[in-house]
Backbone as JSON, one array per atom type, in Angstrom:
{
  "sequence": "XXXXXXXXXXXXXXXXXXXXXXXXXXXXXXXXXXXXXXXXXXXXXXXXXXXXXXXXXXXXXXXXXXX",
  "N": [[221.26, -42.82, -105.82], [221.38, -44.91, -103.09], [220.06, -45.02, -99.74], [221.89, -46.36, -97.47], [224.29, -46.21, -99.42], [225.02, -43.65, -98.69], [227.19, -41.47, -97.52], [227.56, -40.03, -95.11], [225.7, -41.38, -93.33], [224.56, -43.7, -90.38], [223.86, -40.76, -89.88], [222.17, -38.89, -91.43], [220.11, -36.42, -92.95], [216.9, -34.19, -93.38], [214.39, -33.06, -95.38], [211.3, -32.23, -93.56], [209.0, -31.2, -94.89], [209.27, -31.94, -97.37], [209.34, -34.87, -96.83], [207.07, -35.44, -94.89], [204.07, -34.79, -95.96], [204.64, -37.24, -98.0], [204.47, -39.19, -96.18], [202.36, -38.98, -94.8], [200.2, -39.46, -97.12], [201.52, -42.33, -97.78], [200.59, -43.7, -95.31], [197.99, -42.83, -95.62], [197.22, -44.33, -97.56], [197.71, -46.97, -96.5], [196.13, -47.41, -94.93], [193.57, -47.59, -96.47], [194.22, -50.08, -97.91], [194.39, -51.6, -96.05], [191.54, -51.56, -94.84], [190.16, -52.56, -97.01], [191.26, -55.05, -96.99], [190.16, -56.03, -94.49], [187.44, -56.04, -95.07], [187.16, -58.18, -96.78], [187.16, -60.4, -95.78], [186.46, -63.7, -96.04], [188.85, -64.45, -97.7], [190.78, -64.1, -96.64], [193.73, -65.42, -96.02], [194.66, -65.58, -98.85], [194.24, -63.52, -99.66], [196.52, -62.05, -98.13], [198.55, -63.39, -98.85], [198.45, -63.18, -101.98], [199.77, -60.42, -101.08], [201.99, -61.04, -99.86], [203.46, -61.4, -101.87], [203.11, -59.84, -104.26], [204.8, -57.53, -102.68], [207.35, -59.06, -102.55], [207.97, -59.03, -105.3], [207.86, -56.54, -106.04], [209.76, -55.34, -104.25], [212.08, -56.45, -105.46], [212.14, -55.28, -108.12], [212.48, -52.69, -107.42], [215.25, -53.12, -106.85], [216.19, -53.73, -108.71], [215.86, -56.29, -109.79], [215.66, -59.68, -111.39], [212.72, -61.89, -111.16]],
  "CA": [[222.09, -43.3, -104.74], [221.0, -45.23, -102.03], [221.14, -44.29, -98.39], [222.91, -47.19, -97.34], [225.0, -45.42, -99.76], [225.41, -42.26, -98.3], [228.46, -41.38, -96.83], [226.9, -39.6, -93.74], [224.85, -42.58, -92.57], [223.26, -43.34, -90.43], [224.18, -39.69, -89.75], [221.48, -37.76, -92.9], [218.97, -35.16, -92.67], [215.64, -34.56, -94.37], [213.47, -31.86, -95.4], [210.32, -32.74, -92.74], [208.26, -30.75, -95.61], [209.47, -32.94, -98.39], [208.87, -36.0, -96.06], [205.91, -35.19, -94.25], [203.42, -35.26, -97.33], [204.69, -38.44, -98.33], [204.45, -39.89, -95.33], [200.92, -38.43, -94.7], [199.92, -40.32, -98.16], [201.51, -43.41, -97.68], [199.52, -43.84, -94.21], [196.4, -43.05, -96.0], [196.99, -45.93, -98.63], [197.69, -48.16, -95.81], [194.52, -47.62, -94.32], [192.61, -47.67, -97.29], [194.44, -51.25, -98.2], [193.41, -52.29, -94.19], [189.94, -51.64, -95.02], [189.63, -53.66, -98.65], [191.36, -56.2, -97.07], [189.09, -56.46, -93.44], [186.23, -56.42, -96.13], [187.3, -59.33, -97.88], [188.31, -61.73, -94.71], [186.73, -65.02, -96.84], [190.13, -64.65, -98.74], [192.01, -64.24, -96.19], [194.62, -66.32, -96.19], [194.92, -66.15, -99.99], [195.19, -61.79, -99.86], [197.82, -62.13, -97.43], [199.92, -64.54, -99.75], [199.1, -62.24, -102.7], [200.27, -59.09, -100.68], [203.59, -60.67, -99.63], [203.85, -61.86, -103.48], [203.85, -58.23, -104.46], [206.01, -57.22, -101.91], [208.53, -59.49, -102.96], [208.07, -58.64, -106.92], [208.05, -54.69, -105.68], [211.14, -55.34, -103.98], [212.7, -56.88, -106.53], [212.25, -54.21, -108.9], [213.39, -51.38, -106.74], [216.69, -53.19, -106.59], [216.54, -54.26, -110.05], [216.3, -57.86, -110.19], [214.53, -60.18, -112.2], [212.54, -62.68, -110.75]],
  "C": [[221.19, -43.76, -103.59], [221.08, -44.91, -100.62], [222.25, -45.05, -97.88], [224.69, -46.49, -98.01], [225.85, -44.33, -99.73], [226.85, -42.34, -97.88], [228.44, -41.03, -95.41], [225.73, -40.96, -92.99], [225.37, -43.23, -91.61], [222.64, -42.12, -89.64], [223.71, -38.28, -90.52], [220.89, -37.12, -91.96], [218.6, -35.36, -93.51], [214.98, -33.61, -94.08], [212.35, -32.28, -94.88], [209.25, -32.29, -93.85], [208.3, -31.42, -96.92], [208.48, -33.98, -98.04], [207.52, -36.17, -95.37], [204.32, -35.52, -95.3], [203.4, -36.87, -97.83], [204.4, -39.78, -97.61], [202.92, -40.03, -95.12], [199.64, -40.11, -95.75], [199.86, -41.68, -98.11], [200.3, -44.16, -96.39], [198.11, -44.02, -94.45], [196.19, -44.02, -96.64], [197.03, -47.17, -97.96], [196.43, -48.62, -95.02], [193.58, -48.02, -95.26], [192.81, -49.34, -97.68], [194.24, -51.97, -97.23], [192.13, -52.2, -94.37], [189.56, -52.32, -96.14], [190.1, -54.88, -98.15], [190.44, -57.02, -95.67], [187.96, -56.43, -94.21], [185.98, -57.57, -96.83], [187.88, -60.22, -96.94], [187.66, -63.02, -95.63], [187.75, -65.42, -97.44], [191.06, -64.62, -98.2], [193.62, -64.11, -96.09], [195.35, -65.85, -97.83], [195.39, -64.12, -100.54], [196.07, -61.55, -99.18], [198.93, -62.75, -98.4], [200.11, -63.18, -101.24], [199.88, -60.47, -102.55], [201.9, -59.2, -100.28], [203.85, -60.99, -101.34], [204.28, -60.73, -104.31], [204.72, -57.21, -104.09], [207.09, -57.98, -102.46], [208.68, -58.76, -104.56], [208.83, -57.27, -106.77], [209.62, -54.67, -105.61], [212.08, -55.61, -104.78], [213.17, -55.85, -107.49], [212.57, -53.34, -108.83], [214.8, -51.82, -106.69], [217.55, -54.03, -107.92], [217.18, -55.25, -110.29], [215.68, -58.3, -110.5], [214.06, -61.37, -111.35], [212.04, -63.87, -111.87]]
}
């Protein structure tokens, strides 16, 4: 179920100990993907395009659609 979904929205709750961890994580991967990609500025342009490209695909697939 989605939250959108919920019935209580945008009225939920959330285990901060669930969430927290995950959050933690994601943060670190974002940094780590900020530093491969300030490493690689010659490309620029061209890792920006393939980062929204995967974003879109990603998205896609979380909402289960084919592109």
């Amino acid at each position: 179920m989605w939250i959108w979904q919920q019935e209580n929205l945008p009225n939920f709750i959330w285990d901060k100990n669930v969430v927290e961890p995950m959050l933690r994580e994601a943060r670190l991967n974002q940094g780590i993907l900020l530093g491969k990609m300030a490493s690689q500025s010659h490309d620029k342009k061209q890792n920006k395009l393939n980062t929204l490209l995967a974003n879109i695909v990603n998205s896609s697939a979380i909402e289960a659609l084919k592109l």
